[in-house]
C-alpha positions as CSV (number, residue, x, y, z in Angstrom):
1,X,-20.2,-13.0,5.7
2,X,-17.4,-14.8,3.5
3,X,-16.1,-18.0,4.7
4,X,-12.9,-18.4,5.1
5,X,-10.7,-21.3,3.8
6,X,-10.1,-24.0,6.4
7,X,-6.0,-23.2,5.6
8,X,-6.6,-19.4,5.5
9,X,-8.7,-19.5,8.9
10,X,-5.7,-21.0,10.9
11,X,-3.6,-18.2,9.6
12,X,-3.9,-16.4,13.1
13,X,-3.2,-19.3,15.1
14,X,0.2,-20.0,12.5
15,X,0.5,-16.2,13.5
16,X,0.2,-16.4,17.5
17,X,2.4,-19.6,17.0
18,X,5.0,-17.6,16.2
19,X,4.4,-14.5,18.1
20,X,6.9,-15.6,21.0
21,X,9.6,-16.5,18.6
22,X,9.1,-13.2,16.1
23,X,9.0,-11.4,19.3
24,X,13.0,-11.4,20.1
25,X,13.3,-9.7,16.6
26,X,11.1,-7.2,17.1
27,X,12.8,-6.6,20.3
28,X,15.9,-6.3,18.3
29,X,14.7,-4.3,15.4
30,X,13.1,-2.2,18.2
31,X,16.2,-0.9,20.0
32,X,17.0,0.9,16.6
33,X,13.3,2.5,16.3
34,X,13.2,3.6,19.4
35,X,16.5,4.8,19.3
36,X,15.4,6.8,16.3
37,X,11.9,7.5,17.1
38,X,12.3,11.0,17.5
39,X,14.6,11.2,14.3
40,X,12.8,13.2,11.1
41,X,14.5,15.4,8.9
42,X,14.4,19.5,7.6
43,X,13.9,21.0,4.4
44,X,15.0,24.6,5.0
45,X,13.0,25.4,1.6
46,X,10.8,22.6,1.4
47,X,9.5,22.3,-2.3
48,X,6.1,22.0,-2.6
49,X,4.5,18.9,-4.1
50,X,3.5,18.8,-7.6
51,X,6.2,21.5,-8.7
52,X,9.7,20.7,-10.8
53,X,11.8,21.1,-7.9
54,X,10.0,18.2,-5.7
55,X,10.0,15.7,-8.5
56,X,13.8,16.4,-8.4
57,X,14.2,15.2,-5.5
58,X,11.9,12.5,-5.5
59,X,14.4,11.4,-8.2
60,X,17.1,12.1,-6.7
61,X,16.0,10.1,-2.8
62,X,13.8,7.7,-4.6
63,X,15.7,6.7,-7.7
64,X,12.0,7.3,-9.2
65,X,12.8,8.9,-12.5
66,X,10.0,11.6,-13.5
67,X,8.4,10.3,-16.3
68,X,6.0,12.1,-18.9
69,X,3.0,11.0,-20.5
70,X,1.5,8.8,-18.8
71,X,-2.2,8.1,-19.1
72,X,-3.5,7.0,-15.8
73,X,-7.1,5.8,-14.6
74,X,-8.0,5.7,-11.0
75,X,-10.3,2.5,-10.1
76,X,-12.5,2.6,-6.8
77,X,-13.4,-0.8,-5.2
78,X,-13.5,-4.0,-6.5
79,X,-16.4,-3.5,-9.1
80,X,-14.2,-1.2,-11.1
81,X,-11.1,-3.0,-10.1
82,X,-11.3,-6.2,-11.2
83,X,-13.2,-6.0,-14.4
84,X,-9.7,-3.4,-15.4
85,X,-7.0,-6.2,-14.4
86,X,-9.2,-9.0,-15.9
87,X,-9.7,-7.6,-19.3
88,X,-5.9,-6.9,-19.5
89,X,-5.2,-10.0,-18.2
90,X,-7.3,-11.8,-21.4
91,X,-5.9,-9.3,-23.6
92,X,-2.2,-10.4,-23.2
93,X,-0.1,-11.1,-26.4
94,X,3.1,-11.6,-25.0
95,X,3.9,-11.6,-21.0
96,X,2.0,-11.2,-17.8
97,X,4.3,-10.4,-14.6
98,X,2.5,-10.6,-11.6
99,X,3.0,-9.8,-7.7
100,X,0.7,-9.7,-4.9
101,X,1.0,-10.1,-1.0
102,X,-2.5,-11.4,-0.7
103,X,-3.7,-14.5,-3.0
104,X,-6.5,-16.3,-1.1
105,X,-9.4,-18.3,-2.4
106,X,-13.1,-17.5,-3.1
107,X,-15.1,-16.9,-6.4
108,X,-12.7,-13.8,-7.8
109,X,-9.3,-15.6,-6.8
110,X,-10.7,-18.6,-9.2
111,X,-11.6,-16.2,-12.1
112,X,-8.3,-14.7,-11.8
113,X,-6.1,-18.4,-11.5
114,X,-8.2,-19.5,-14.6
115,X,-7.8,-15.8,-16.7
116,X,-4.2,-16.1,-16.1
117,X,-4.1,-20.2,-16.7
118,X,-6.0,-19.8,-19.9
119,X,-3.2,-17.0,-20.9
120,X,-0.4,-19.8,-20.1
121,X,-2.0,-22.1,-22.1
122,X,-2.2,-19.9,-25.0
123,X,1.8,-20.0,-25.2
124,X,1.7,-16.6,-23.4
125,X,4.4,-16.3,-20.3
126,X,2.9,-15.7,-17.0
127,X,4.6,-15.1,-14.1
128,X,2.9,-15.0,-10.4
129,X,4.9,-14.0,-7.7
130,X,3.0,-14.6,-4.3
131,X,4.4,-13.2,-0.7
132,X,5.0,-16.2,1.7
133,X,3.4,-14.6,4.7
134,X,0.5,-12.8,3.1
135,X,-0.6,-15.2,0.8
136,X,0.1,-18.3,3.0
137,X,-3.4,-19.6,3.1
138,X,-3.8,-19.5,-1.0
139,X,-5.9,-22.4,-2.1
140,X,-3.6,-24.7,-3.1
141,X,-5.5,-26.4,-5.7
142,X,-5.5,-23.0,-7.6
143,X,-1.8,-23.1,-7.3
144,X,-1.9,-26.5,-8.9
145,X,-3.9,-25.7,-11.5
146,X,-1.7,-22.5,-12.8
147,X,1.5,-24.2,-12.5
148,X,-0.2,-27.4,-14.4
149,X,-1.5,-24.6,-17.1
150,X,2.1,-23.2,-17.7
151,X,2.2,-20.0,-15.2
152,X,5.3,-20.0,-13.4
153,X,4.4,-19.6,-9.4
154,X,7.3,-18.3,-6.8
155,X,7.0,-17.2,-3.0
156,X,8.7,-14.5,-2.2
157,X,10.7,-14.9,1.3
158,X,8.6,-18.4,2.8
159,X,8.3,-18.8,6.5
160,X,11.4,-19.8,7.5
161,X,12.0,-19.8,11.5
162,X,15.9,-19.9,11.0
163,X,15.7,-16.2,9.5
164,X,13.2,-14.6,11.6
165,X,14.5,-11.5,10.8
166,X,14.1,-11.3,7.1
167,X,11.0,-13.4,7.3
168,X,9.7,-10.2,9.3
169,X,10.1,-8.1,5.7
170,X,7.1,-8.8,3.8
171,X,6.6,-7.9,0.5
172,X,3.5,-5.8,0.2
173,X,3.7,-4.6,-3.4
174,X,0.8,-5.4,-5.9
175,X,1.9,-4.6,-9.3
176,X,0.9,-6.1,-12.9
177,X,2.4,-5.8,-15.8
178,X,0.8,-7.0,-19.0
179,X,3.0,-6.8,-22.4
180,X,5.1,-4.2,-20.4
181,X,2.7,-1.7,-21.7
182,X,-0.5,-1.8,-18.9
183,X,0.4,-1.9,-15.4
184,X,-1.7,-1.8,-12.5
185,X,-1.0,-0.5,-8.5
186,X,-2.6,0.0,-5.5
187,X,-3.9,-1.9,-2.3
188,X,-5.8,-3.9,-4.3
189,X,-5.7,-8.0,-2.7
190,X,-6.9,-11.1,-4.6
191,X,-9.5,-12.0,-2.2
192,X,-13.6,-12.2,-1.6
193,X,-13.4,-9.1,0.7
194,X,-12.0,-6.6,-2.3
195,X,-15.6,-8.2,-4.4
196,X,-18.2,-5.6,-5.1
197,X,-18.5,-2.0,-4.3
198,X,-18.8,-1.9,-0.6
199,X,-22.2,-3.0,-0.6
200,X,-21.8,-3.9,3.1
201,X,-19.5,-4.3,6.0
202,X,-17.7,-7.6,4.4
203,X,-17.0,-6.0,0.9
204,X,-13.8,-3.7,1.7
205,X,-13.1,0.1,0.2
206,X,-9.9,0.1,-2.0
207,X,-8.2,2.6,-4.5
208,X,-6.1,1.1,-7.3
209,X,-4.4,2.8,-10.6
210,X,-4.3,2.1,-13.9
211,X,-0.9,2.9,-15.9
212,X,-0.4,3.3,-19.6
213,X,2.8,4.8,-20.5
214,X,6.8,5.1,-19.6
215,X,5.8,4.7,-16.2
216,X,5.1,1.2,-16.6
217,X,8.8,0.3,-17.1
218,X,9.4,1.6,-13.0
219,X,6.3,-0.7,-12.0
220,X,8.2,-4.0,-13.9
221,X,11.4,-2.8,-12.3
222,X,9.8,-3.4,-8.6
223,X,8.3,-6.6,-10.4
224,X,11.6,-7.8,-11.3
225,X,13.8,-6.4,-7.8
226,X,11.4,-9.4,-6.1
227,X,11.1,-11.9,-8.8
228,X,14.8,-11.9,-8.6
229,X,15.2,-12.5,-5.2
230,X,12.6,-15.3,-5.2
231,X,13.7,-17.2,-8.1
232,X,17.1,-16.2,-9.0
233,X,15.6,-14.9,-12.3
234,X,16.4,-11.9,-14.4
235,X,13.6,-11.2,-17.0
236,X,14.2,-9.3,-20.3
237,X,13.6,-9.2,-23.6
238,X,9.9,-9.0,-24.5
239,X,9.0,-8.0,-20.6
240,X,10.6,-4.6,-20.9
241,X,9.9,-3.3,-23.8
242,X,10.1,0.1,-25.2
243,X,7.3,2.0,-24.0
244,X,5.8,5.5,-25.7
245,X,4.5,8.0,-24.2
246,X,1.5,9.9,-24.7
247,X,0.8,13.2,-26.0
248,X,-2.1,13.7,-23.7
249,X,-0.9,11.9,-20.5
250,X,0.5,13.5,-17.4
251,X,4.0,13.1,-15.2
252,X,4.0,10.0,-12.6
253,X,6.6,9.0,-10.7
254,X,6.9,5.6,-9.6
255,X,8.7,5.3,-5.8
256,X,9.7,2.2,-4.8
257,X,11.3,1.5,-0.8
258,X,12.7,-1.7,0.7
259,X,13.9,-2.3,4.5
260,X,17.4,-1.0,5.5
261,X,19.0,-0.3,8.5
262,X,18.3,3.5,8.0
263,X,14.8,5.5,6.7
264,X,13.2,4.4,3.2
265,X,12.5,6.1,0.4
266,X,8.8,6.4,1.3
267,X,9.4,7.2,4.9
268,X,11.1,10.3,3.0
269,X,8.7,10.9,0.5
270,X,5.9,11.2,2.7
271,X,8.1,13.6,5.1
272,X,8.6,15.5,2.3
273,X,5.3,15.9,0.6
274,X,3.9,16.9,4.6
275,X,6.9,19.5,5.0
276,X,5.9,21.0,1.4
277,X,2.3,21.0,1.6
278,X,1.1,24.6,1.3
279,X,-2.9,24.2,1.6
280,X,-4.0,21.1,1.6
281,X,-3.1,17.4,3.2
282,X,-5.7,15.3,2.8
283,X,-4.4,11.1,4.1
284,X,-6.7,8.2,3.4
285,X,-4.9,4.9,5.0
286,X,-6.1,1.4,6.2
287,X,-3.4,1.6,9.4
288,X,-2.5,5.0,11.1
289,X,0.3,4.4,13.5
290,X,2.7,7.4,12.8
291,X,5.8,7.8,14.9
292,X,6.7,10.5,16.5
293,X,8.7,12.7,13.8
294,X,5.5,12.3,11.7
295,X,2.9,13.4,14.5
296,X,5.2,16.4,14.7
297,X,5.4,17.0,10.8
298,X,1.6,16.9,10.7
299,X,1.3,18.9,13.5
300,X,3.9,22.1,11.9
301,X,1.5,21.7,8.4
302,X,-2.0,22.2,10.7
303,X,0.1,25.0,12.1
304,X,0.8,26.5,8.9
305,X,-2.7,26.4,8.0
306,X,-2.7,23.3,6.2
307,X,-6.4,21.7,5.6
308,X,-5.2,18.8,7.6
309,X,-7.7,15.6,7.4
310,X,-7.3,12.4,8.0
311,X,-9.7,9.3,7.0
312,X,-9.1,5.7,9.1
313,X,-10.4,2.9,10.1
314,X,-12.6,2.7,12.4
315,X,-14.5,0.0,14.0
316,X,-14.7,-2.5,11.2
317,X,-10.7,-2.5,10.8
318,X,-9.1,-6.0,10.7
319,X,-6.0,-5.3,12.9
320,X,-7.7,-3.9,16.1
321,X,-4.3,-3.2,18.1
322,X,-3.2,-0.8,14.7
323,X,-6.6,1.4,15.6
324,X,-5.5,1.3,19.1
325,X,-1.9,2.5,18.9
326,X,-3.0,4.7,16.3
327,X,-5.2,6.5,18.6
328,X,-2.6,7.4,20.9
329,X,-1.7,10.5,18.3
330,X,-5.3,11.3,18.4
331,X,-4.4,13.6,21.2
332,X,-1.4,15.9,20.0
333,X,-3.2,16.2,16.1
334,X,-6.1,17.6,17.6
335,X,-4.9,19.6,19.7
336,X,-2.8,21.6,16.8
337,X,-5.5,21.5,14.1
338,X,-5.9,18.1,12.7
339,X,-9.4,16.5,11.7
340,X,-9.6,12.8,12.2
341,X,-12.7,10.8,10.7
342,X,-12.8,7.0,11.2
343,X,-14.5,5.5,7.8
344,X,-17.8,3.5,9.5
345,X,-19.3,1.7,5.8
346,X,-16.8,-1.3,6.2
347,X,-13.0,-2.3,6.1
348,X,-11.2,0.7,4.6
349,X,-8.1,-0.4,2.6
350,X,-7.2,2.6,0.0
351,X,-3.4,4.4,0.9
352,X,-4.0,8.0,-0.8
353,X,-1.9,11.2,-0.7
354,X,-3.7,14.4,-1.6
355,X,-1.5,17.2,-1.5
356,X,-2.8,21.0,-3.0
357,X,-4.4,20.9,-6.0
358,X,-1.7,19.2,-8.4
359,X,-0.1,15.9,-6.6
360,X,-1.3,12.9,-5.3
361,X,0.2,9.6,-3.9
362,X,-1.4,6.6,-5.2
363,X,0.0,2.7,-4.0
364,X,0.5,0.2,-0.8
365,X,2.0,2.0,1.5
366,X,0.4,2.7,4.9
367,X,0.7,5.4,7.4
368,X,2.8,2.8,9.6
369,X,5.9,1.4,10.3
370,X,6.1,-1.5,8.8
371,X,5.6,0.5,5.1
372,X,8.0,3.1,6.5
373,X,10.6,0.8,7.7
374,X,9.5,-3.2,7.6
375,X,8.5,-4.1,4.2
376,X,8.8,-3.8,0.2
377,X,6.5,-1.0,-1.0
378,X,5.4,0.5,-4.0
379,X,3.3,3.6,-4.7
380,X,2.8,6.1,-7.9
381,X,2.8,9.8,-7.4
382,X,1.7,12.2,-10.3
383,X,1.7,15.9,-10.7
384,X,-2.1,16.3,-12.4
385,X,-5.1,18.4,-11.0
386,X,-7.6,16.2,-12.7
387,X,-6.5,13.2,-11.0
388,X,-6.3,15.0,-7.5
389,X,-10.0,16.0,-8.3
390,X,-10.8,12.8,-9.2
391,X,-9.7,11.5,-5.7
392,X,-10.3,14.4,-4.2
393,X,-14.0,13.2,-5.0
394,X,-13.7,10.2,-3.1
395,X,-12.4,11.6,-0.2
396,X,-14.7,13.6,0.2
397,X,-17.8,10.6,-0.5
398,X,-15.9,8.5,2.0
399,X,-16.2,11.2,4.2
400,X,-20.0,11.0,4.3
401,X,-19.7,7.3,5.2
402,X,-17.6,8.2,8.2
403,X,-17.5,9.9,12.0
404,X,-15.0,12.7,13.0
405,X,-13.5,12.0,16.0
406,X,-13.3,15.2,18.1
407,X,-10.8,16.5,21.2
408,X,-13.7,16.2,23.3
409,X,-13.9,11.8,22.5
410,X,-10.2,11.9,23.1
411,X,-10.5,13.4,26.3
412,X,-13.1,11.6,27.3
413,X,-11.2,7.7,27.1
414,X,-11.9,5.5,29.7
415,X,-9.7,4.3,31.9
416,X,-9.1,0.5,30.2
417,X,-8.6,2.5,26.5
418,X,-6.2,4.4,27.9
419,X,-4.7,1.0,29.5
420,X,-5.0,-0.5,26.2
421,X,-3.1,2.5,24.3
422,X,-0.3,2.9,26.7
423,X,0.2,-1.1,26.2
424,X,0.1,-0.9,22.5
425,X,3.1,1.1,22.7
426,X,5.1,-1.6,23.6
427,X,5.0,-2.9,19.6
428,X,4.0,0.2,18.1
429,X,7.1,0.3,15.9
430,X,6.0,-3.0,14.5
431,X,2.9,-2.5,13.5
């Protein structure tokens, strides 16, 4: 099993520290959530994913402009993964802009400090943008080390117990941007656990995209809406470059959602996609903790006779309370058509849309509140049946590693589950 760095170990306890203190906030936040739980929206024509009309209004409730020609390159696990963002990384001319919520330590979060030190030695800029929550335990020597080589290292939002409120919205983008021509998305962490090809229980299954084209300008746009925040910092110049597109590439949209007092833009993106999906909806997400408008959503597409599947977590998930609120819409999606499976190989971390046959949703955001309403997100949707076969591909392998959960399971909780679910209501709209 990996070990865990002694500062990255004590995360939980820095976590359960706080837990009192965050808790009042919650509380606070709460009163609007709940207030609003039952709150979706209609589409009295929905569009249907992958067609004109819904990249319209994806541009038009996203600000994500629908760009053309974009080549783009799905990458399963770590063993494809890393190897991608590595060889970019070397093969840097000009600028690297880099964000991530998690930065730990272990063998791949050294080859990747010393990758993008070697770069900042080599008069290239790099910039490294680290969340202050999720990558609070990063090995601080590596810090050391970049910053001595010439990469310039901010935190976005640190720990502060005077603004518990902000300190509460994380930012859970990964994006890369090399030369502002590559640039890389998906759930992707800089950690041992993301290593390998799910070779066992400690290796974790992820989904991350590969971007050449006008897209790539979006993804340094979310780059830069953070590094701005964090370091005061406007970028220009050779980071945003004029980008081509490609004759044989395909349209992508990259949607991009902060915290507000109201919805997000992918709290509405996913509404939409479920109220437009025609045949198909398959999800693949790490947490699955859907509020009521989007049980309810879900529920009128199963209806419809939408294939409705859904792939979690099941017992090898790192946030056991998530898996335990989550089950309490277990009940109602069965019961109108749904198909649950709970992914048994390992840790499953990959946040997929399939929608039909010609769009998918590719990026960080979970099937939870806290990427509906809490935190900074990032995900890249494309209209192109050869990717959605692509995934469609996966989906369906991961389902061989995984169990369906059935009505009959559901109805057959014990007593101390159901205890359990009823109590994780009580933070179910932060989680």
């Amino acid at each position: 099993m990996p070990q865990q760095s002694p500062v990255r170990s004590s995360l939980p306890k820095v976590a359960g520290a706080g837990a009192l203190a965050l808790l009042g906030t919650y509380l606070a936040k709460g009163i609007h959530y709940r207030a609003t739980a039952k709150r979706g929206f209609e589409l009295a024509e929905p569009p249907a994913p992958g067609t004109a009309e819904f990249a319209r209004m994806l541009e038009a409730i996203a600000q994500a402009p629908n760009r053309e020609g974009n080549r783009l390159a799905i990458l399963r696990n770590g063993k494809e993964i890393f190897p991608s963002m590595l060889e970019a990384i070397r093969s840097a001319s000009r600028t690297i802009d880099f964000s991530t919520y998690i930065f730990w330590a272990g063998a791949i979060a050294l080859e990747v400090a010393e990758a993008l030190s070697e770069r900042a030695r080599a008069g290239i800029e790099v910039n490294l943008l680290l969340d202050g929550y999720g990558s609070v335990s990063v090995d601080r020597d590596l810090v050391t080390g970049m910053e001595q080589a010439g990469v310039k290292v901010a935190r976005f939002r640190p720990l502060n117990w005077h603004d518990l409120r902000k300190s509460n919205n994380r930012m859970h983008r990964r994006i890369m941007v090399v030369d502002g021509q590559v640039g890389f998305t998906g759930g992707m962490g800089i950690a041992e656990e993301w290593e390998g090809d799910v070779e066992d229980p400690d290796h974790w299954r992820e989904t991350h995209v590969r971007v050449e084209g006008p897209a790539v300008t979006d993804l340094m746009g979310a780059f830069l809406e953070n590094w701005v925040e964090a370091t005061g910092t406007l970028l220009s110049g050779l980071h945003l470059p004029s980008v081509p597109s490609h004759e044989d590439g395909v349209p992508a949209q990259i949607t991009r959602s902060s915290p507000t007092s109201g919805s997000t833009a992918t709290e509405e993106i996913f509404l939409a996609a479920i109220l437009g999906a025609q045949e198909r909806l398959w999800i693949t997400t790490a947490y699955f903790a859907p509020r009521e408008a989007f049980v309810n959503a879900l529920c009128a597409a199963a209806r419809r006779g939408v294939d409705l599947r859904i792939l979690v977590n099941g017992r090898s998930i790192d946030k056991q309370v998530v898996r335990v609120a989550g089950k309490q819409s277990y009940g109602p999606l069965l019961e109108c058509g749904a198909r649950i499976f709970e992914y048994q190989r390992a840790m499953l971390h990959a946040k997929v849309l399939i929608v039909d046959d010609n769009w998918v949703n590719v990026g960080t955001a979970n099937f939870d509140n806290r990427s509906f309403a809490l935190q900074h997100e990032i995900n890249l949707c494309a209209r192109d049946p050869a990717l959605v076969a692509h995934l469609e591909k996966h989906f369906l392998e991961d389902l061989g590693q995984s169990e369906e959960y059935l009505l009959q399971h559901w109805r057959e909780r014990s007593i101390m589950e159901r205890l359990r679910g009823h109590a994780s209501e009580l933070v179910r709209h932060s989680l």
